[in-house]
VEXTI-877359 format. One record per residue (C-alpha): x, y negated, z negated. Coordinates in steps of 0.05 Angstrom, whole numbers, plus 5000, padded with zeros to 4 digits. Layout:
<pts>
XYZ ...
</pts>
This chain:
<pts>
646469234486 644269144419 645169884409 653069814425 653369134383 650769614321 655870094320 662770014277 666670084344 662669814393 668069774445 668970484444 661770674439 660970184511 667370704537 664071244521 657271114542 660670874619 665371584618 659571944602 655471564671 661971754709 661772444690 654072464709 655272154775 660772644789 654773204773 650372834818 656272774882 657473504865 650273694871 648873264939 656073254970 653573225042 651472475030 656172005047 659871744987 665371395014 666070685022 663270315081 668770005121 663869515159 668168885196 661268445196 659568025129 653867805112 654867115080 649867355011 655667874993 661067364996 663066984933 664766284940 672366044943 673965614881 
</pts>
């Protein structure tokens, strides 16, 4: 973080630094595409990944 915080544009150098993880997980989907990347469409929840109504 501090890293970001220390650069004159720190908003773009957080953009840049996420596009450049996007383009390395696109390299990594590429490289393994017979895992399954899609989302999971499971009906069950478990009541830990649920965030509390306010």
């Amino acid at each position: 973080m501090q890293d970001f915080l220390s650069e004159e544009d720190h908003v773009v150098a957080i953009k840049k630094f996420f596009l450049q993880a996007l383009d390395e997980l696109e390299k990594i989907k590429d490289q393994y595409s017979k895992l399954p990347w899609g989302a999971s469409h499971d009906k069950g929840e478990n009541p830990d990944d649920v965030l509390p109504a306010t």
